[in-house]
C-alpha positions in Angstrom: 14.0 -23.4 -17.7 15.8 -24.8 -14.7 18.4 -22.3 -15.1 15.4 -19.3 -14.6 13.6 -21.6 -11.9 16.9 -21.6 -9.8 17.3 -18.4 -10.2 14.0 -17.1 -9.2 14.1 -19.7 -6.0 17.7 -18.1 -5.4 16.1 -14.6 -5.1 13.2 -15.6 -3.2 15.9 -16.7 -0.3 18.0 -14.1 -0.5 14.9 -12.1 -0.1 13.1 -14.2 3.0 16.8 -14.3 4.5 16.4 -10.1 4.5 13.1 -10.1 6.1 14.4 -12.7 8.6 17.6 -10.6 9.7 15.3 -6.9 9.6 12.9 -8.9 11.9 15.6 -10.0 14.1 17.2 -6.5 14.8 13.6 -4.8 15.4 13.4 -7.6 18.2 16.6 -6.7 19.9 15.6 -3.0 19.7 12.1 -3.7 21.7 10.8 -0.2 20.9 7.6 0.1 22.5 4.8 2.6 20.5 1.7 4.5 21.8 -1.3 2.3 20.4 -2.2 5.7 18.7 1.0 5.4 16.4 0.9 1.7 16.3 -2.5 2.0 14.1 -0.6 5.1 12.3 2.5 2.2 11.5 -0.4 -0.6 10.4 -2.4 1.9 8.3 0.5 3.2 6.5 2.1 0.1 5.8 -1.2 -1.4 4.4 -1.8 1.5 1.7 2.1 1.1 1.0 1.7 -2.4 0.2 -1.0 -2.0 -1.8 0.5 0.6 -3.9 3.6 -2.0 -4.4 1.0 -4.6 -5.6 -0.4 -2.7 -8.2 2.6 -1.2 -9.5 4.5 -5.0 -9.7 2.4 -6.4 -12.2 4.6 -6.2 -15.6 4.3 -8.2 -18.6 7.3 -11.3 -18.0 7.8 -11.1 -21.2 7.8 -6.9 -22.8 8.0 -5.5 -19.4 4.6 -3.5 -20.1 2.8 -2.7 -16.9 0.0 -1.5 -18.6 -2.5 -3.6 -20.5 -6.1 -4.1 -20.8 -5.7 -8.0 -19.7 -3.6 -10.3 -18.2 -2.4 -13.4 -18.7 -1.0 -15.6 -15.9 2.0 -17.1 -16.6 3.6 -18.5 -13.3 3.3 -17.5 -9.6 3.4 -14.2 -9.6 4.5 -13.4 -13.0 1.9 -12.5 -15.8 2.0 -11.9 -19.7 0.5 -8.8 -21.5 -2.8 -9.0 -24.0 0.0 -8.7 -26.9 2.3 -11.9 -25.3 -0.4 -14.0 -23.5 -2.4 -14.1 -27.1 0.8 -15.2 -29.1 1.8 -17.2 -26.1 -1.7 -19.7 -26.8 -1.7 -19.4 -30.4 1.8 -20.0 -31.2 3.2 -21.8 -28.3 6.0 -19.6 -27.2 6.8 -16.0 -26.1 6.8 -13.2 -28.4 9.9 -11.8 -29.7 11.6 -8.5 -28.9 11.4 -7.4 -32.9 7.7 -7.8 -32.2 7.2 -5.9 -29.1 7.8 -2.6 -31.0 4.6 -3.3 -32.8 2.5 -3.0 -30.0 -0.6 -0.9 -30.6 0.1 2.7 -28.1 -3.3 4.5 -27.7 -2.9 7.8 -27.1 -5.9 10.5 -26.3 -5.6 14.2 -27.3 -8.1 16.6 -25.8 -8.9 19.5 -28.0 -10.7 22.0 -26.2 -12.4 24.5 -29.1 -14.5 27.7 -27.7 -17.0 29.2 -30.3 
């Protein structure tokens, strides 16, 4: 567990250091923007991180991204229906033998004309 937590705090840095260096160089550059294109630059940015906070969500476990509920697990990491249930019941995560066994619902549309 330590092992995981250092490594997660490890990427979290590496990450922030990024963000801090990107910031840095868009200082020196001091590009100025019409207003009209500054509210262009916000509006897209704000549907792009949106889109990125939807799509992150995968099970820590299975790596499914879809599921019908989710568990939270740590921070920013979550567990499936399939792994958060077995999680609470038997105590610990579910193993990858198991994840096969997942239920896949899949919907067929049969158009009939009379």
């Amino acid at each position: 567990m330590e092992s995981y937590k250092n490594k997660l705090l490890s990427s979290y840095w590496t990450e922030i250091n990024l963000i801090g260096y990107k910031i840095k160089l868009l200082e020196k550059q001091k590009v100025e923007y019409p207003q009209e294109l500054k509210s262009k630059i916000i509006d897209i940015g704000n549907k792009i991180s949106g889109i990125v906070e939807v799509n992150k969500r995968k099970c820590f476990n299975c790596k499914v991204i879809q599921t019908k509920q989710w568990y939270n697990l740590l921070k920013g990491h979550y567990l499936c229906k399939k792994c958060g249930e077995y999680k609470n019941i038997d105590g610990k995560f579910r193993s990858k033998e198991l994840w096969s066994n997942t239920k896949k619902i899949i919907f067929i549309h049969i158009l009939v004309e009379f």
